[in-house]
MIVEX-993798 format. One record per residue (C-alpha): x, y, z; residue in three letters. Coordinates in nm, 3 decimals. Layout:
east=X	north=Y	up=Z	marlum=ala .
...
//
This chain:
east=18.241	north=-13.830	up=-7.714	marlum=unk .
east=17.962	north=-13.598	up=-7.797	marlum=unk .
east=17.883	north=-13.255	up=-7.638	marlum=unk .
east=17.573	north=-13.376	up=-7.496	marlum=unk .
east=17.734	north=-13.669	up=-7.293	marlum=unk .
east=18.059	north=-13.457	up=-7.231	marlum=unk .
east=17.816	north=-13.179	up=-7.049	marlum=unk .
east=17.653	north=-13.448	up=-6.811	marlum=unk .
east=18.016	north=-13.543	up=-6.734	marlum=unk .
east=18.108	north=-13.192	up=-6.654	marlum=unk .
east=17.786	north=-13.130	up=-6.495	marlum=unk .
east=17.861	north=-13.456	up=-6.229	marlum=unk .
east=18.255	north=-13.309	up=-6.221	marlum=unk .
east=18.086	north=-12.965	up=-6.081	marlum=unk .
east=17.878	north=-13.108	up=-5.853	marlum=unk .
east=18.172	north=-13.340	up=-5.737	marlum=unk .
east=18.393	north=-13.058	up=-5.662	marlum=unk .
east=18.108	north=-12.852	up=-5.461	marlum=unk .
east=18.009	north=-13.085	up=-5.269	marlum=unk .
east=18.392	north=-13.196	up=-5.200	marlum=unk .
east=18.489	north=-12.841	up=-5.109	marlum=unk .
east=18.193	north=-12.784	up=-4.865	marlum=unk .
east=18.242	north=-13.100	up=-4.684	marlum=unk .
east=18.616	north=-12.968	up=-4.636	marlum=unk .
east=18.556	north=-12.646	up=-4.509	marlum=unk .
east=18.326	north=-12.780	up=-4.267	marlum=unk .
east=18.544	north=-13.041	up=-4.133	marlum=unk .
east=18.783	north=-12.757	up=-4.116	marlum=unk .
east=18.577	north=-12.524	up=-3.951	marlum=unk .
east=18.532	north=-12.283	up=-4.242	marlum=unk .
east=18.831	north=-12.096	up=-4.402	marlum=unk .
east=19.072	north=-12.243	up=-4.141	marlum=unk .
east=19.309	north=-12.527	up=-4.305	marlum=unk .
east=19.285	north=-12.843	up=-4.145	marlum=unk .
east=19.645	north=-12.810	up=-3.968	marlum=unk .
east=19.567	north=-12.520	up=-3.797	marlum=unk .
east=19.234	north=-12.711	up=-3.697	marlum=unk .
east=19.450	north=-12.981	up=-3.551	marlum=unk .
east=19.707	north=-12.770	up=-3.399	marlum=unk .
east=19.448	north=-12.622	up=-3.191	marlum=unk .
east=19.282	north=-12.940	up=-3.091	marlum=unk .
east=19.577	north=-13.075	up=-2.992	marlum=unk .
east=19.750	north=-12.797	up=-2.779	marlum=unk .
east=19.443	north=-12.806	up=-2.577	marlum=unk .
east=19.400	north=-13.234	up=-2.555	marlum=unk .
east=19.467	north=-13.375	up=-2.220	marlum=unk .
east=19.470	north=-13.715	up=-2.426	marlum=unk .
east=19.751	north=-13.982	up=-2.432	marlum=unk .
east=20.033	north=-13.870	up=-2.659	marlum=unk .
east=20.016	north=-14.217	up=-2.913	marlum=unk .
east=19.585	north=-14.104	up=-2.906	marlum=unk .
east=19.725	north=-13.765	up=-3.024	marlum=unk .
east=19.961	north=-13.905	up=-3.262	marlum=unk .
east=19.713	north=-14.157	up=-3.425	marlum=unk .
east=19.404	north=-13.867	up=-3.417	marlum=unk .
east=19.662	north=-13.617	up=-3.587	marlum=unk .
east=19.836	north=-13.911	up=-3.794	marlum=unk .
east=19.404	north=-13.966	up=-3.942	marlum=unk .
east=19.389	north=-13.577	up=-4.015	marlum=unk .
east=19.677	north=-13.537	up=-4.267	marlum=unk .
east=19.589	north=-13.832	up=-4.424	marlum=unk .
east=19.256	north=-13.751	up=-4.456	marlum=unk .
east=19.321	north=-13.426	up=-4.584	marlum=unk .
east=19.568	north=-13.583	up=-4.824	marlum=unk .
east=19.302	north=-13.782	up=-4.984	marlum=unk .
east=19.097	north=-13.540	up=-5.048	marlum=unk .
east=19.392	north=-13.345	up=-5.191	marlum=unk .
east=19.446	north=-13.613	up=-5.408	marlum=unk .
east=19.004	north=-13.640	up=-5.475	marlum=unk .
east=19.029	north=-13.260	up=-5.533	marlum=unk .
east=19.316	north=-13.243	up=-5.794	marlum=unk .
east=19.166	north=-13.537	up=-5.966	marlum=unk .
east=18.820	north=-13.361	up=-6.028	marlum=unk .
east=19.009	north=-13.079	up=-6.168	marlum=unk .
east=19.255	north=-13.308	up=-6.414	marlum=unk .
east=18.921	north=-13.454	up=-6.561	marlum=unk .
east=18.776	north=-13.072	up=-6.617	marlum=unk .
east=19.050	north=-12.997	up=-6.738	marlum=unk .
east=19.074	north=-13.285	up=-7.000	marlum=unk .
east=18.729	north=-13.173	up=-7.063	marlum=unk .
east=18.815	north=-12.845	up=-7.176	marlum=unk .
east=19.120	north=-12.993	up=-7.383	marlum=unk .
east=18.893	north=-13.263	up=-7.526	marlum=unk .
east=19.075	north=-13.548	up=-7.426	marlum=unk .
east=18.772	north=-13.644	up=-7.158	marlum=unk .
east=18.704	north=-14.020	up=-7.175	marlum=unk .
east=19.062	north=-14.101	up=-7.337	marlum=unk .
east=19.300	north=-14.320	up=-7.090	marlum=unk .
east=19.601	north=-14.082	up=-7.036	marlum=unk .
east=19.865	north=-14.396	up=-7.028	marlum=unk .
east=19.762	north=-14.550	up=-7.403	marlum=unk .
east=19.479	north=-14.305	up=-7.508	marlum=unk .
east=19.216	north=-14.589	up=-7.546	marlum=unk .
east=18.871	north=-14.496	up=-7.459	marlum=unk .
east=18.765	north=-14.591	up=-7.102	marlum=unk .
east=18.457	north=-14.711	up=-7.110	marlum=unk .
east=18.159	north=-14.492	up=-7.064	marlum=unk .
east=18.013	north=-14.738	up=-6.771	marlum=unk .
east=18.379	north=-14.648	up=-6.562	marlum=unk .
east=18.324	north=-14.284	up=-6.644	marlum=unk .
east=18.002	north=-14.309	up=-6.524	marlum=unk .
east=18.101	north=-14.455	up=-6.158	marlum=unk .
east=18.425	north=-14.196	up=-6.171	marlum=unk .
east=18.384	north=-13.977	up=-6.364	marlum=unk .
east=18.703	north=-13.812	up=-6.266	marlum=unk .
east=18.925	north=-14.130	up=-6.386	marlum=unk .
east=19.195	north=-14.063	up=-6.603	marlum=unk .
east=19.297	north=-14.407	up=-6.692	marlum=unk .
east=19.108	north=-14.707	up=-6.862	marlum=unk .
east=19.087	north=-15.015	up=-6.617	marlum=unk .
east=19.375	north=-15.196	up=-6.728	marlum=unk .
east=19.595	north=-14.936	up=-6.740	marlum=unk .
east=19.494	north=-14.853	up=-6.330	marlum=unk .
east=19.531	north=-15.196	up=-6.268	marlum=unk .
east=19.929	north=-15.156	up=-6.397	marlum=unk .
east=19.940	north=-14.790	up=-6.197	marlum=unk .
east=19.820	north=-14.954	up=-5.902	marlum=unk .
east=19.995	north=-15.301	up=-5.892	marlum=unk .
east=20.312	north=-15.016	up=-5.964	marlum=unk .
east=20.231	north=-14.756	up=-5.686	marlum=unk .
east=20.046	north=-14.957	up=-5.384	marlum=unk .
//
């Protein structure tokens, strides 16, 4: 892959990651993390218990996706900086540039996400 494509990669990563970040801290209410957000929602709810459980149950696994979103931006700058951007991490084919280009954080070539996912679901 060529500098010029791997800086318009790296370029969408950044942006990624910005725009990630801010939309975390302001669903979190700034520098707060998001279980101290929810603790103090929730001491104060005068909601049903299972609405509390199922409203709390959404917030950790929202925040664990974006975990997830977050460490997955910074595996593909990462690669970047190694030089291994745009080379499936399971059989080191080359994804294909059109994948890279709708994630451009994806680590793995279609097939080989396919097998992760029929694996891990």
């Amino acid at each position: 892959m060529d500098t010029t494509t791997t800086q318009g990669f790296k370029a969408q990563l950044l942006t990624m990651r910005s725009h990630l970040l801010a939309q975390i801290a302001e669903q979190r209410g700034g520098a707060k993390s998001r279980a101290e957000v929810a603790a103090e929602h929730f001491a104060r709810s005068e909601d049903a218990t299972a609405q509390v459980n199922t409203a709390r149950d959404l917030e950790f696994a929202l925040n664990e996706h974006e975990t997830a979103e977050l460490a997955a931006i910074d595996a593909a700058l990462e690669r970047l900086s190694a030089g291994t951007y745009g080379q499936c991490t399971d059989c080191d084919v080359t994804i294909a540039p059109a994948r890279l280009s709708v994630a451009p954080e994806a680590a793995r070539c279609l097939a080989c996400q396919e097998k992760f996912e029929l694996h891990h679901s």
